[in-house]
ZAMARGU-4260 file (C-alpha; in steps of 0.2 Angstrom, whole numbers, plus 5000, padded with zeros to 4 digits):
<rodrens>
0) 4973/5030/5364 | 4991/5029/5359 | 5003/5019/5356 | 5022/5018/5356 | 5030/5018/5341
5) 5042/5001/5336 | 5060/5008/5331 | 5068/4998/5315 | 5084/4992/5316 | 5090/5004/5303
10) 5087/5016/5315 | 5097/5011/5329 | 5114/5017/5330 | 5121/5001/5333 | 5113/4990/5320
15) 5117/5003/5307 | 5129/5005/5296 | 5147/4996/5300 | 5140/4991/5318 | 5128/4981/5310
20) 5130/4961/5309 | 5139/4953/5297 | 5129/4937/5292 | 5144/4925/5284 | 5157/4915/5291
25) 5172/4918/5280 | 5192/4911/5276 | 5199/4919/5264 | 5217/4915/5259 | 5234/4926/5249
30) 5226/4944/5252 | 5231/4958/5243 | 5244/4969/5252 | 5248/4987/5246 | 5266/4992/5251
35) 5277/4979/5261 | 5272/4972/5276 | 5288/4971/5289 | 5296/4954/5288 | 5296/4954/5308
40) 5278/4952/5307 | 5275/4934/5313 | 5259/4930/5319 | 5241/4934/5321 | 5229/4950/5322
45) 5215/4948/5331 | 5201/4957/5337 | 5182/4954/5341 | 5167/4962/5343 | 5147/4959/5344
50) 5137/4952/5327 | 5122/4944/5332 | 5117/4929/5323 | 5100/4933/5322 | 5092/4950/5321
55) 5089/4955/5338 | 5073/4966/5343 | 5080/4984/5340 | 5069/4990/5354 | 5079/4983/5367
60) 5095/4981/5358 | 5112/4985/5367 | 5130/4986/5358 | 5138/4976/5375 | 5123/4963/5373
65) 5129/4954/5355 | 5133/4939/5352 | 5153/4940/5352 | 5161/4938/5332 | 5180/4934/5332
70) 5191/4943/5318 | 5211/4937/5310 | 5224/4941/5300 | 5238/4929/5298 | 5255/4939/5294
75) 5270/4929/5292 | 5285/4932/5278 | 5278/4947/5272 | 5261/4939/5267 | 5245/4941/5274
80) 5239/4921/5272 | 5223/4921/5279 | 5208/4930/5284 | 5196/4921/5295 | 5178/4928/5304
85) 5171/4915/5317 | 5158/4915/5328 | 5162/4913/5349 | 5153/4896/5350 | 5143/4900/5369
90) 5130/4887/5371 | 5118/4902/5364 | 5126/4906/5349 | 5129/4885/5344 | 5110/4882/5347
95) 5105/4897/5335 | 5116/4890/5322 | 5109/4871/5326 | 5129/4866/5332 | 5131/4854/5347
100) 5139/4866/5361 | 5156/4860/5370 | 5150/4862/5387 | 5162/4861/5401 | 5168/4875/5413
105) 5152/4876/5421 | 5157/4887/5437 | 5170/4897/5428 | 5154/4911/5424 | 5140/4915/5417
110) 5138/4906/5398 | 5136/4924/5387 | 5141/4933/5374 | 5161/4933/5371 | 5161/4948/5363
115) 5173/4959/5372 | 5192/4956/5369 | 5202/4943/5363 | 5220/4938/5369 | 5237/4927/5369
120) 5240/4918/5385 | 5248/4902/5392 | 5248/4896/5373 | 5229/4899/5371 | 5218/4909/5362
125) 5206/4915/5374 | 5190/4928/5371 | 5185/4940/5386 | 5169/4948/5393 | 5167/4957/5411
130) 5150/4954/5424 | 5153/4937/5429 | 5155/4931/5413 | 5168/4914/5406 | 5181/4914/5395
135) 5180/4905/5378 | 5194/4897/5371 | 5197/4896/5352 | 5210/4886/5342 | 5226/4896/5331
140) 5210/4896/5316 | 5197/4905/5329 | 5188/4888/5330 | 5178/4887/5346 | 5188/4875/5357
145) 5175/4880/5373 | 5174/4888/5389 | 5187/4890/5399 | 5193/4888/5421 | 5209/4892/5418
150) 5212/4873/5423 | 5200/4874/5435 | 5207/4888/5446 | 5193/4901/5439 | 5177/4903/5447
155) 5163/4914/5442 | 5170/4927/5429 | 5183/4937/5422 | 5187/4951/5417 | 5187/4958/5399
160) 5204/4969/5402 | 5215/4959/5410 | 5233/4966/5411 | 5251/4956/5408 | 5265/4962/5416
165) 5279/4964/5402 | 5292/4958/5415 | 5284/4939/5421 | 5271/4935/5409 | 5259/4935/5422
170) 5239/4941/5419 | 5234/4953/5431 | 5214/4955/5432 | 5198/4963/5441 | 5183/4956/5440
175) 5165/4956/5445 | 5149/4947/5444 | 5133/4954/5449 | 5128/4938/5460 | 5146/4941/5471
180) 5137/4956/5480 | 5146/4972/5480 | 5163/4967/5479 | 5177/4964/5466 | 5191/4949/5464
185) 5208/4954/5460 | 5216/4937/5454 | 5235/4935/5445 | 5236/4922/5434 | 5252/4914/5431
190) 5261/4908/5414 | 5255/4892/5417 | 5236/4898/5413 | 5231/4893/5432 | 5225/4906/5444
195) 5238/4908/5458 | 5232/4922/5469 | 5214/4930/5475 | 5208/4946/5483 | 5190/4950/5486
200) 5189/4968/5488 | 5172/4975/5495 | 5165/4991/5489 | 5148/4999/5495 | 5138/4998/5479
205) 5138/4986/5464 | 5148/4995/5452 | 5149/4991/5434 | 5171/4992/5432 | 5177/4989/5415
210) 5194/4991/5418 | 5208/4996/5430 | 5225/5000/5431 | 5242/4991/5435 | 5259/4999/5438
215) 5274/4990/5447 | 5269/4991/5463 | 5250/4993/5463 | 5232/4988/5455 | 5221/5006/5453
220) 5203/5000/5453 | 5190/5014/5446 | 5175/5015/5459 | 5164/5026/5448 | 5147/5030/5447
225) 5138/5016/5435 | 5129/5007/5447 | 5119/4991/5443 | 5100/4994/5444 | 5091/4979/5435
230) 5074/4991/5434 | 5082/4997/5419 | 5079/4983/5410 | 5057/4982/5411 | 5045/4995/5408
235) 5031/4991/5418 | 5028/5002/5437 | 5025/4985/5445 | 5039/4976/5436 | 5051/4991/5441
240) 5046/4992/5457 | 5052/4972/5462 | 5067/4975/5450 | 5073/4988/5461 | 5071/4979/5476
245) 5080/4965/5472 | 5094/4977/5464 | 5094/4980/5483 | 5097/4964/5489 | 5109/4958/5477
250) 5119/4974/5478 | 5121/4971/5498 | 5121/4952/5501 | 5131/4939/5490 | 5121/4924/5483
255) 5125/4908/5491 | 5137/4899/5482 | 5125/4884/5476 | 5113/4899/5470 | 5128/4905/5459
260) 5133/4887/5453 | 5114/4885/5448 | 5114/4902/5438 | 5128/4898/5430 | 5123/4882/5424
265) 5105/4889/5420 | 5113/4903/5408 | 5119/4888/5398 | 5101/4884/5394 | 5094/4899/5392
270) 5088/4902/5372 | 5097/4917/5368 | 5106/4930/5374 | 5097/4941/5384 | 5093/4959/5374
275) 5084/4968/5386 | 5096/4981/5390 | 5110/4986/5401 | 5104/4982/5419 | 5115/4999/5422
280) 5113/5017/5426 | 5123/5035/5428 | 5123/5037/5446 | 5134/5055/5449 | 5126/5058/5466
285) 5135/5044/5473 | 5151/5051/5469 | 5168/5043/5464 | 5184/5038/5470 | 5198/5030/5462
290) 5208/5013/5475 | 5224/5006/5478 | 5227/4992/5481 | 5247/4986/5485 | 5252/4972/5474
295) 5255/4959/5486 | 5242/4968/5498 | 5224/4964/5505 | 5208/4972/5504 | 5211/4981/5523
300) 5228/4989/5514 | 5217/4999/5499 | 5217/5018/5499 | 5202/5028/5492 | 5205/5046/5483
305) 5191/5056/5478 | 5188/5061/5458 | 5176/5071/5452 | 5160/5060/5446 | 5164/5053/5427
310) 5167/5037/5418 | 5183/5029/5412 | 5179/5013/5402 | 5197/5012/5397 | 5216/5018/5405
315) 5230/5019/5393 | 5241/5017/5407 | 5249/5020/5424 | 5266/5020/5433 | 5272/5024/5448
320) 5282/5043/5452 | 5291/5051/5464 | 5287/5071/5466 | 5290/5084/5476 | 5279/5076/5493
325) 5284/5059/5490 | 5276/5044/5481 | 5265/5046/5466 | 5255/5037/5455 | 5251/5044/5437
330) 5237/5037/5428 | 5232/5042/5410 | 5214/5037/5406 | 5201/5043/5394 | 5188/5053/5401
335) 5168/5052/5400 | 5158/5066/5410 | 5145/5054/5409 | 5139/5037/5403 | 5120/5028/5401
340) 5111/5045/5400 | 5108/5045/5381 | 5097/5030/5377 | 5104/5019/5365 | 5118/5030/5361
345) 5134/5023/5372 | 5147/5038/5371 | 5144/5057/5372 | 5153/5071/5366 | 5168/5078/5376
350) 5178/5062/5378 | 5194/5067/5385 | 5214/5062/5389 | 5215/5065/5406 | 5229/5063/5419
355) 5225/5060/5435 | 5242/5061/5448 | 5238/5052/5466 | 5247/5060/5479 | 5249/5047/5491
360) 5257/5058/5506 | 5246/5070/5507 | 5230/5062/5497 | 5225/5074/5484 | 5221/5069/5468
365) 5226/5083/5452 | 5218/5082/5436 | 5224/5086/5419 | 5218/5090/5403 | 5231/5081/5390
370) 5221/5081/5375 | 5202/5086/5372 | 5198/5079/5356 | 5184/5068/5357 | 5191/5050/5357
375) 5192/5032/5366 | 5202/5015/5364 | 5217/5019/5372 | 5233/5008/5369 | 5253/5009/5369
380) 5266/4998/5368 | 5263/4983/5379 | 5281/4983/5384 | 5281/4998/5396 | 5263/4994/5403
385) 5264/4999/5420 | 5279/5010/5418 | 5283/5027/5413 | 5276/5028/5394 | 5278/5041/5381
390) 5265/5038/5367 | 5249/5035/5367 | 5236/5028/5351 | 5218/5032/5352 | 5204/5034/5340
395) 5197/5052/5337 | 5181/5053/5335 | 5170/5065/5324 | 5165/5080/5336 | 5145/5077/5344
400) 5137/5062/5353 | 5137/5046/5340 | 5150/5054/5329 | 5159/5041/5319 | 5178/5037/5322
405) 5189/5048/5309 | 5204/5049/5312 | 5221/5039/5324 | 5229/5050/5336 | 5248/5049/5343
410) 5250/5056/5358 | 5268/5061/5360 | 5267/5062/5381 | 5283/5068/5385 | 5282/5082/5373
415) 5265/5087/5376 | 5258/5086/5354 | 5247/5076/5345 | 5248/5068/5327 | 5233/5065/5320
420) 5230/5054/5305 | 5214/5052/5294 | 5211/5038/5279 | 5201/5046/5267 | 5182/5051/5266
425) 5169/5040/5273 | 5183/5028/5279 | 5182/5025/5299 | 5197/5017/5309 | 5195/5005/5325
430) 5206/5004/5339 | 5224/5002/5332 | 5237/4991/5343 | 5254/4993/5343 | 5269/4979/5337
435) 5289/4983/5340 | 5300/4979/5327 | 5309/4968/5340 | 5311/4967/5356 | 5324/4978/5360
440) 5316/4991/5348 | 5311/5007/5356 | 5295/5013/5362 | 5290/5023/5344 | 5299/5008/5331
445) 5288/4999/5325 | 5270/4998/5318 | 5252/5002/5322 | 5238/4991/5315 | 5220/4992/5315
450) 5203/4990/5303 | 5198/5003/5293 | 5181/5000/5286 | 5176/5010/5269 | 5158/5017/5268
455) 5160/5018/5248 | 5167/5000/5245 | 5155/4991/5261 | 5173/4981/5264 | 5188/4983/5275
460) 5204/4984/5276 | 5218/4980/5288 | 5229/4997/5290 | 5248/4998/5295 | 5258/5013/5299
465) 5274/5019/5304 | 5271/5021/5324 | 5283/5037/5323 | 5278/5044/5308 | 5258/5040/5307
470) 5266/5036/5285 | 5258/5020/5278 | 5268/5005/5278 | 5255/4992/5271 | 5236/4989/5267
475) 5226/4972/5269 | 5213/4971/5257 | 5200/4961/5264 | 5185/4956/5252 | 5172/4958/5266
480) 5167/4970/5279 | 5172/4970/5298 | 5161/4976/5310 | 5169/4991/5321 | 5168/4981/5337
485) 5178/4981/5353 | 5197/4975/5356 | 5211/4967/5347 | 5228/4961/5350 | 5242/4956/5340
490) 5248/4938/5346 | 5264/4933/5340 | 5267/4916/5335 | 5280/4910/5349 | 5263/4915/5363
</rodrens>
């Protein structure tokens, strides 16, 4: 007889070290600065991440499955005023810590862990998760304020990457939800916060898409092969055997809508968050193609383009071109050969900046290497999203699968070089967003900003440097540690 053996949690890769949970709710006020943070700076840094409240089973335990932890830095007159950690209040998270929930927005999603992004729109702070899931709204503080239907024009989820357009304000967005069938919702949503226009889009498998890409003229959607398979998450032949086949009913017929409307309010009562694993798997044999969708167009006006099978969890960005044959679209994105293949380990090794140019007179897609440092979380400046950009920010990481982040890259695009910058031994950088001096400032004047966690001191610290140089311009110095997590933004205090 054997048996298996139980894994702790100081042995999985995402309840280790700074992925593991913070256990305080904290304000701190007047933080230390080193060096002179830039008068301009007026408003908040945010960014949010999994931390469960309780220590979940490490057996089943998946990085995308925490209970979501909201991060701040207040910067205004050269000051950093506060520093604030709160936990998303989902009716999950407010009964482990014995809170009364807020209820509402009962058909705006599933009720689950808010742990994705975080943004400024329509005056409100709102945090974001993909598969169906509702957006949480939180006050200037990161209070919970409660879920969120976008005034009641949202129904059944968001998505975590949500693009605005720099020239109306508006949030462009695709979305899925594993009850909707095989299909995805492309929804704009004005600067008044209420949803003004919808596109269901039918594909021919569930596919778990994380983001997309928008330029003037088109939404890009990433038809890749991670494919929902809900067998993934038991272990048992007979258990598998009926998770697979309704994985095959759910993937090709939509639930009804009062099926969705009673799951949605069921996942309000469920005890926890569900920490079974990612109902997900790399499937390369179905191949995988890349769509485009016209702005103003419908789901008959899409063209499909053939990639080679990979995974892009995140573009930097796209914009539209005009070469030799006509109309093109150029989209940067980072690269994964493959995704759900190593267990508990999320990325592999061989995580590249890629350009991919869509030919759309003669169909061909062609593929370039722009840099192959291992690496992920994309971003630029927000100004020239979906238009032609130079630079590019990402986070290097340390080369082999599971190698911890090291390093910020700029990517000069134009001129074809990287700048690399690393923060001292043991001391691991997140994702690193990007602030103009002004608004007329061009796209390399300004400042990049991000959390940079220090193994020796167990704290963290919030980084600024010169976008053009990489050269420190100032250092946060917050008392406790942040958690790598997700995505941040900086939201300036007139949004």
């Amino acid at each position: 007889m054997t048996t298996e053996a139980i894994p702790h949690a100081s042995e999985h890769p995402y309840l280790t070290g700074n992925f593991a949970p913070v256990h305080d709710e904290v304000t701190v006020t007047d933080l230390p600065v080193t060096g002179s943070l830039p008068d301009h700076l007026d408003g908040r840094y945010l960014r949010v991440g999994p931390n469960p409240v309780k220590p979940p089973d490490p057996r089943h335990y998946h990085w995308f499955l925490g209970d979501g932890m909201a991060h701040g830095i207040r910067l205004r007159d050269g000051k950093a005023t506060w520093y604030r950690n709160r936990w998303v209040r989902s009716s999950s998270v407010a009964r482990q810590l014995g809170e009364p929930w807020a209820g509402g927005a009962h058909t705006a999603g599933f009720d689950f862990a808010s742990n994705t992004n975080i943004i400024g729109h329509a005056g409100k702070t709102l945090v974001l998760t993909e598969a169906g899931v509702r957006p949480y709204e939180l006050t200037d503080e990161l209070d919970t304020v409660g879920p969120s239907d976008f005034c009641g024009t949202l129904y059944g989820g968001f998505s975590a990457h949500p693009k605005h357009d720099p020239k109306t304000g508006e949030l462009h967005a695709v979305s899925y939800n594993p009850l909707r069938g095989s299909r995805v919702t492309y929804t704009v949503t004005g600067v008044d916060g209420k949803v003004r226009h919808r596109v269901d889009i039918p594909l021919p498998a569930q596919t778990m898409m994380h983001d997309f890409t928008l330029t003037e003229n088109y939404v890009v959607l990433y038809d890749l092969p991670v494919l929902l398979d809900l067998s993934t998450m038991v272990k048992s032949a007979p258990a598998r055997a009926v998770a697979k086949l309704l994985t095959g009913f759910v993937t090709r017929h939509a639930a009804p809508d009062f099926v969705l409307r009673a799951a949605m309010r069921g996942s309000e009562r469920t005890a926890t968050v569900p920490t079974s694993g990612m109902p997900y798997r790399w499937s390369p044999e179905r191949g995988a193609r890349v769509g485009v969708l016209p702005r103003d167009g419908s789901a008959r006006d899409i063209r499909w383009f053939d990639v080679p099978p990979c995974y892009v969890f995140h573009a930097l960005n796209g914009y539209d071109h005009t070469g030799p044959d006509g109309a093109q679209i150029v989209l940067d994105v980072v690269r994964h050969p493959a995704v759900f293949t190593t267990g508990d380990q999320l990325f592999t090794d061989s995580i590249t900046l890629d350009r991919w140019t869509i030919d759309l007179g003669t169909g061909r897609v062609r593929e370039q290497r722009l840099d192959d440092t291992s690496q992920e979380f994309p971003r630029l400046d927000d100004r020239v999203l979906s238009r032609p950009h130079r630079y590019g920010y990402t986070v290097g990481f340390a080369p082999g699968p599971g190698g911890p982040p090291t390093a910020i890259l700029r990517h000069d695009l134009h001129h074809g070089s990287t700048q690399r910058v690393e923060f001292g031994p043991g001391r691991e950088p997140g994702e690193f967003v990007f602030v103009p001096s002004g608004p007329n400032a061009d796209e390399n004047d300004g400042v990049v900003m991000g959390f940079v966690y220090d193994r020796a001191e167990d704290r963290s610290d919030l980084v600024l440097l010169d976008a053009s140089t990489l050269a420190p311009v100032a250092t946060v110095h917050i008392p406790v540690r942040v958690p790598h997590g997700f995505h941040g933004n900086w939201v300036p205090s007139d949004r």
